[in-house]
N, C-alpha and C positions, 0 to 999 in steps of 0.2 A: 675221770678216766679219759683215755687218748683213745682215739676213734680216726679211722681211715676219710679223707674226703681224696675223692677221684676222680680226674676232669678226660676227655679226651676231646683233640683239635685235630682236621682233620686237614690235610694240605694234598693241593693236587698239585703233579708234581711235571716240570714242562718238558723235563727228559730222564733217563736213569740217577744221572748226579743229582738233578736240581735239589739244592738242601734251602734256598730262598725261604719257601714258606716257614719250614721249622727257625730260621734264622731270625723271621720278623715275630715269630712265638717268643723266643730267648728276646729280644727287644723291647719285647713288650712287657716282660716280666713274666706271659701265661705259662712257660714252661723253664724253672732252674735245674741247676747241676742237680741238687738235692730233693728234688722232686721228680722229677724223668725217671719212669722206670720200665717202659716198653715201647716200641717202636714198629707198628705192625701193619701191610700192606699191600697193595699189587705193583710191580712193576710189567713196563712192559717190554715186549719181546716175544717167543713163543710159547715159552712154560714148557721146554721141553728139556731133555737133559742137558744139552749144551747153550742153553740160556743165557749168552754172554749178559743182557741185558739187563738181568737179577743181580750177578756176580759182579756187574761196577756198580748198581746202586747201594749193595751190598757194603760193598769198598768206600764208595764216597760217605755214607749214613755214618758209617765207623770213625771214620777219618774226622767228619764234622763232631760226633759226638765228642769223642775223644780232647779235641779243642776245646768242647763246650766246656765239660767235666774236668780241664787240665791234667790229664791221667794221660798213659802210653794206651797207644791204640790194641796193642792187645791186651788190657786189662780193661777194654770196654764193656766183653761180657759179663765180668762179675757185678757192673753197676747197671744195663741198660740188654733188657733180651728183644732181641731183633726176629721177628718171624716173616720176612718177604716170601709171594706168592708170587711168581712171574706165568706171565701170560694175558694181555689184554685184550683180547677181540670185538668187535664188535662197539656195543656202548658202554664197556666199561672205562674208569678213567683212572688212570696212574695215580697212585695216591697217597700221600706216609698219613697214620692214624700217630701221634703224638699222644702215649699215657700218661697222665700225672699221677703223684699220689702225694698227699701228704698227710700230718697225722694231727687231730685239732682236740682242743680240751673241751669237753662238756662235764656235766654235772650228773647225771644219767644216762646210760644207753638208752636207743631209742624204743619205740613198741614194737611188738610182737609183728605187728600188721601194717607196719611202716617199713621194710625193708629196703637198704639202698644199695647202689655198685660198691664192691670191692673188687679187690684184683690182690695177686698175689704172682710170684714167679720166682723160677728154680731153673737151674741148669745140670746137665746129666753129668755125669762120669763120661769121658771119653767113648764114644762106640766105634768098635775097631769093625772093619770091614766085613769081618766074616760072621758079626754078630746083625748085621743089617738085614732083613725082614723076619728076622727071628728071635727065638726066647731072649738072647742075650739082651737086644732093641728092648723087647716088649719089657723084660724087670727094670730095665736103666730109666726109659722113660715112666713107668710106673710110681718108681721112687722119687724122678723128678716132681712130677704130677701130684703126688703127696706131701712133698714139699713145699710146691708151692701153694697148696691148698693151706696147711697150715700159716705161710707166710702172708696170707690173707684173712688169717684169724675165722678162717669154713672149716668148717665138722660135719657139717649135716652134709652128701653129696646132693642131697635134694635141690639143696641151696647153690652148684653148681649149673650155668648156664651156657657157660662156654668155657673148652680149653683149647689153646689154639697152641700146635705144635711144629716146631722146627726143627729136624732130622738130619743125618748125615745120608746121603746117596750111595752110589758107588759111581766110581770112576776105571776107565782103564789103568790109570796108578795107583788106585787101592785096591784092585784086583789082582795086579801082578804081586803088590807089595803083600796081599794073605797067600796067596799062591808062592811064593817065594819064603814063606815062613810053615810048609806044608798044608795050610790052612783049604778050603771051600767056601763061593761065595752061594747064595740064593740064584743067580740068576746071571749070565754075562749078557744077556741084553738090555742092555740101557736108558732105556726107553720108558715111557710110561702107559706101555701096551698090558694086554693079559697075563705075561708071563716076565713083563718088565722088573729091571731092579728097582727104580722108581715105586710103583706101583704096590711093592713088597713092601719096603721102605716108609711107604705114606698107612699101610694098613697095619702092620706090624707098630708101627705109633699108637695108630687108633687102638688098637686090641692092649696096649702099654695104659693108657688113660682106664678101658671099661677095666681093665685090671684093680687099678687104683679107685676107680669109684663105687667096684662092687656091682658092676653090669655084669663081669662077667668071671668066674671065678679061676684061680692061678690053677688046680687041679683040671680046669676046662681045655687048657693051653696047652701048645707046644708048636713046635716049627712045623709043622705037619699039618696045623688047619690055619696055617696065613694063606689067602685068598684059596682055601678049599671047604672051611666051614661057615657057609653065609647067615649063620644062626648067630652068632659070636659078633657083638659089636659092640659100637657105644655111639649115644646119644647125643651126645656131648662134644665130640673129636671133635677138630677142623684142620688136618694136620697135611704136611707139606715136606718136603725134602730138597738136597740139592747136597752135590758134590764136593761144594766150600765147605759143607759145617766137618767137625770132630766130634760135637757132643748137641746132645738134644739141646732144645730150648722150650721151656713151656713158660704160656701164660696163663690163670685161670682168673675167669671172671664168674661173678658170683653175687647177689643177694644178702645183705647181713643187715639186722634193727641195729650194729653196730657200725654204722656209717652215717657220715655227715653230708653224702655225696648228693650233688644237684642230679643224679642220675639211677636209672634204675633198669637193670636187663631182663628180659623174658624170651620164651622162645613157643616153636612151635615143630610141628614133623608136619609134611605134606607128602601125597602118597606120590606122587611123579612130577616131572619136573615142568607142568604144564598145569599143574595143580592149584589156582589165582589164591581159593580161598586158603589153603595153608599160609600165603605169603600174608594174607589178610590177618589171620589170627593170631602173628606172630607178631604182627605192627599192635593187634588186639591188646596179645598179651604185655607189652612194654606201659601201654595204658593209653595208645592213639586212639582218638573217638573216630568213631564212624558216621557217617551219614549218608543215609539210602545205600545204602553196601559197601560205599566205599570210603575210605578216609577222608575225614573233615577237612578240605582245603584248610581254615580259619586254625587247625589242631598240628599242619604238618611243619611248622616251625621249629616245634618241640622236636622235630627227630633229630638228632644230630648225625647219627652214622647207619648202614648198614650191612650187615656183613651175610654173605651166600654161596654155598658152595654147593654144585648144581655136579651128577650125574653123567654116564651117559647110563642107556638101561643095557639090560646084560641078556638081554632078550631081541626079537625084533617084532615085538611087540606092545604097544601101550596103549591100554584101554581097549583093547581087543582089536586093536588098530595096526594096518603090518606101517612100520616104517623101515628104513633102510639106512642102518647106522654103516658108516664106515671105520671099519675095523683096523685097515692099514692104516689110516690116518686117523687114528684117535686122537690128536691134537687137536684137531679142526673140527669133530665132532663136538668134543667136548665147548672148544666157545662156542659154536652153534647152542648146547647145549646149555651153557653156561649165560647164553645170551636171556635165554626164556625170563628168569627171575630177575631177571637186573631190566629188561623193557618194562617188565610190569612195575617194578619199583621204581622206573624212572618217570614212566606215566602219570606215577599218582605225588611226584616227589619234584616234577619240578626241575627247574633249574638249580635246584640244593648241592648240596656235595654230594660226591659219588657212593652208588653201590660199592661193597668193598670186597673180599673176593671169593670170583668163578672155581670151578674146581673141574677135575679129571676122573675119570673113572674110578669109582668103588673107593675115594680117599673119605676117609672118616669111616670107612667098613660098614656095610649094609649086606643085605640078600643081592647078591645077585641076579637082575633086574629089578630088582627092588631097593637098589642101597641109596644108603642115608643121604640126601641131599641135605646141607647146613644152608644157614642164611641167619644175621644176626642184624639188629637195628639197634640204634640207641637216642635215646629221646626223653627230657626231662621230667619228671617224676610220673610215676603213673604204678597200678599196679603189677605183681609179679604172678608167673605162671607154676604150675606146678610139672613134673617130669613130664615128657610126651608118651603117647602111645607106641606102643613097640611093633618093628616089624613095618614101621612107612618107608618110604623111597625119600624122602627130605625134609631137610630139617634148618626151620627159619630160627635165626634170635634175634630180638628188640630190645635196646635200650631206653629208655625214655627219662628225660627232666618232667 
């Protein structure tokens, strides 16, 4: 039987364009046309709506691909789904994650108690502007989300660890162009504030994924509880927007005894974004050993990546502590915020490659001072985790060889 083996190379990147790293991947053979099948990241710039700094790495990634693959650049998305995060503050570092996959012959699937990475990905149906932080979002990216769970050979949602997703925004030309077709948008602020389209946009994702994984039932939904019901989420999300895309993009990472893969993901929830031991238990769960509380210097080899997506709280309060969030600038909040889990992970990680990416307010949908903060690692082989506890403020993942 044919079994998935899954690599990922992780390139830091020296400015929006730089496609160098992925360049000397293809050179060296670790990544072909026929194996590349995502491409997922932070660029830098501000992560805010008008992010030029996203939208040329965006451009140049395509462009290079497209070369790689001999295909027209826009038939890149049928072969290669691209999910950039823009925004790097502080100590995070510019970075493309390069997925492989290919498919190998064995004699036997593996054990029950062996599980490795897979990955799987789908791209949505068109989403037309006026469907953006709403039902119309939430089913398209659902049925991507399902898609690409099958195209990863996952059934069990249990066995999902991560789905990272890429959205369409709104723009001021996609708002006059639903307005011009009598249409209504969610939102004409653009921003990735409280009542932002962004913001609508990145949650309305998330709530399209718990749809799909059964966090949260399609009867539960409607455009009426996107950022008004903070019971409604998912576990799982890590999702993103921007103005360039037309149609969703999902990746799903995932768990299966039907992998050959040097690699294995896990995750964890951490209740606030200051929370060390959540980021611990999620390095735990990938299969990093520990020593005296913290990760085995001699063990952190194995990590290969990690991936974190960090809050701001929706309170002014944490741990019964007042702080003083800034609301008109939730950009700068957020890497302030964003910063928290990528220090602690850089402390115990070295001079390694980069944490991979910071997030924005309430993206991957949580409670309302309490939502989901993400964080993902990956590190060669080690054991897997089972679903996290419901109802934390963040949430780590670990890969491990």
């Amino acid at each position: 039987m044919k079994v998935q083996r899954v690599e990922m190379f992780v390139c830091p990147s020296a400015t929006p364009a730089d496609t160098s790293g992925l360049q000397q991947l293809a050179n060296s053979g670790k990544i072909k046309p026929d194996t590349l099948v995502a491409l997922v990241g932070k660029t830098e710039g501000t992560g805010a709506h008008d992010d030029w700094g996203r939208v040329w790495a965006d451009v140049a990634l395509r462009e290079w691909t497209a070369r790689f693959l001999g295909i027209p650049t826009d038939e890149v998305a049928k072969h290669v789904i691209f999910v950039l995060s823009g925004g790097c503050p502080g100590v995070i570092t510019p970075h493309i994650a390069a997925v492989t996959r290919e498919w190998v012959e064995v004699p036997d699937p593996g054990r029950d108690d062996d599980k490795r990475l897979v990955v799987g990905r789908a791209g949505s149906d068109a989403i037309a502007p006026e469907e953006v932080g709403r039902m119309g979002m939430i089913r398209k990216v659902a049925e991507a989300t399902q898609r690409a769970m099958t195209d990863a050979a996952l059934n069990d949602p249990q066995d999902v660890h991560l789905v990272m997703v890429k959205v369409p925004g709104l723009t001021t030309a996609s708002i006059k162009d639903a307005e011009s077709r009598g249409m209504t948008v969610v939102s004409h602020d653009l921003t990735f504030g409280p009542e932002g389209a962004g913001a609508y946009a990145n949650d309305a994702a998330a709530l399209g994924v718990a749809m799909a994984l059964g966090e949260v039932p399609e009867s539960s939904l409607s455009d009426d509880v996107v950022r008004r019901n903070w019971d409604l989420y998912s576990e799982v999300a890590m999702t993103s927007s921007g103005g360039e895309k037309r149609h969703g993009e999902v990746v799903v990472f995932g768990n299966s005894n039907n992998s050959q893969s040097p690699l294995r993901i896990g995750h964890s929830v951490t209740r606030d974004f200051i929370d060390a031991e959540g980021v611990r238990n999620a390095l735990r769960s990938a299969g990093v050993r520990f020593k005296e509380g913290l990760p085995d210097e001699a063990d952190l080899p194995r990590l290969v990546h990690v991936f974190a997506k960090s809050v701001i709280p929706g309170s002014d309060q944490v741990r019964g502590q007042r702080i003083t969030p800034d609301r008109e600038g939730a950009g700068r909040d957020a890497g302030r915020v964003g910063d928290r889990p990528d220090h602690q992970l850089r402390e115990w990680r070295g001079a390694q490659l980069p944490p991979g990416p910071a997030g924005r307010q309430h993206r991957g949908r949580g409670r309302q001072g309490r939502g989901l903060n993400r964080g993902q690692a990956v590190v060669k082989i080690s054991t897997s985790c089972g679903p996290s506890k419901a109802r934390r403020a963040s949430e780590v993942r670990a890969a491990s060889r």
